[in-house]
C-alpha positions in Angstrom: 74.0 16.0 63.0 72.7 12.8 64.8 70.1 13.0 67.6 71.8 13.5 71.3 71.0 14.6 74.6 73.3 17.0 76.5 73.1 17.3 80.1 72.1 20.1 82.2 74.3 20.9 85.4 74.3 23.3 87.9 76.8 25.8 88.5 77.7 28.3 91.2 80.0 30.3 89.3 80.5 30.4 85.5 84.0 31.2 85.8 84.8 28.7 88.2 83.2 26.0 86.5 84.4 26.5 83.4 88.1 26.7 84.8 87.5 23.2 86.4 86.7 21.9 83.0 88.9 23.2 81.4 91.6 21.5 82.9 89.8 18.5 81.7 90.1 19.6 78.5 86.9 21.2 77.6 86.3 24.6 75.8 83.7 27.3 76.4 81.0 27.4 73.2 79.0 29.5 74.6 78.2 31.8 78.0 75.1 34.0 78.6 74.2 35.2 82.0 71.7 32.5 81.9 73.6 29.5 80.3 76.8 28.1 79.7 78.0 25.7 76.9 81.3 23.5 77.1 82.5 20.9 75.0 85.2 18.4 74.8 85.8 16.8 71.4 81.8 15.3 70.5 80.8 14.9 74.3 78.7 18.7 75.5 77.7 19.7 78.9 75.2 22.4 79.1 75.0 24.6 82.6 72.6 26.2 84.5 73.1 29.6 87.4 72.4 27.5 90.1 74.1 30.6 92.7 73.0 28.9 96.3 73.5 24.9 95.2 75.6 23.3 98.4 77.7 20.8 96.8 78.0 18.6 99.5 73.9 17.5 99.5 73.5 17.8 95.4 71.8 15.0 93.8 72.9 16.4 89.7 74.6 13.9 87.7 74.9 12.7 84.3 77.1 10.0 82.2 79.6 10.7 80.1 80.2 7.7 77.6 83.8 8.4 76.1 85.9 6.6 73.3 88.8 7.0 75.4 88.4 6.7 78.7 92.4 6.5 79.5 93.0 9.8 77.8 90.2 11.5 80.3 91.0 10.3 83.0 95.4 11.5 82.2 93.7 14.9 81.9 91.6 14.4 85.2 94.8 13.1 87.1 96.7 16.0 85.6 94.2 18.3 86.3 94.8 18.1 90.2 92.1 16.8 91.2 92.2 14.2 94.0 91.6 10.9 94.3 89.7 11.1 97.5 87.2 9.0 98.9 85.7 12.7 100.7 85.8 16.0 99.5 84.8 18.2 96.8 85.9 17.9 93.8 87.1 14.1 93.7 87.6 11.3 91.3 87.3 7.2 91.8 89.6 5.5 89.3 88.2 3.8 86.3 87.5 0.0 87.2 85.3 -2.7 85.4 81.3 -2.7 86.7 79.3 -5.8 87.0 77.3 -4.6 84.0 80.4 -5.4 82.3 81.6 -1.9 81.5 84.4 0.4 82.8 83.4 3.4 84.6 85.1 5.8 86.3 83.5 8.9 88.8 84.1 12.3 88.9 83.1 14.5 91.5 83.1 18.3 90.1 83.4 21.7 92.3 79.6 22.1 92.3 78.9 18.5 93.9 77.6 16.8 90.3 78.7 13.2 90.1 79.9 12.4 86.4 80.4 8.8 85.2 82.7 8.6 82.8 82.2 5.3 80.9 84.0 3.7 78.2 82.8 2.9 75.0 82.5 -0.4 73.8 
């Protein structure tokens, strides 16, 4: 295995956050009272009991840099969730950046902010 980071999120609920995910195609690894491992093809998020977290004022987020952007974001506008300027959880459709690379943003049901960016 190569060297990689995973990211570290915050969670409410277990159970509710990995049903969100799920519908975006990610599977539980691993679930302690403590922790909480999902996964999604290569890409990992890691999740922390984070009971009291308003959503609405959290500063959590992480990239995401995907192979196939288009096929995450079918799955995120199957998945139900809006496409919303406000609200909780949300999504901004993938565009090009002035860095030069395509990035989408997904708002999850704890507040994190994901950027979901294409691979070159």
């Amino acid at each position: 295995m190569t060297d990689h980071a995973t990211p570290n999120l915050p969670a409410r609920d277990f159970a509710a956050t990995a049903e969100f995910y799920a519908r975006l195609g990610f599977v539980e690894d691993y679930r302690s009272d403590g922790w909480m491992i999902l996964s999604r093809g290569t890409a990992t998020l890691e999740f922390f009991p984070y009971p009291d977290l308003d959503p609405y004022n959290s500063s959590f987020s992480c990239c995401l840099r995907l192979d196939d952007l288009a096929g995450m974001m079918r799955q995120v506008e199957a998945s139900g969730v809006p496409d919303a300027r406000r609200g909780i959880p949300r999504y901004h459709p993938a565009a090009p950046d002035p860095s030069g690379l395509t990035i989408a943003y997904l708002i999850d049901s704890d507040g994190t902010l994901l950027r979901l960016i294409q691979n070159d």
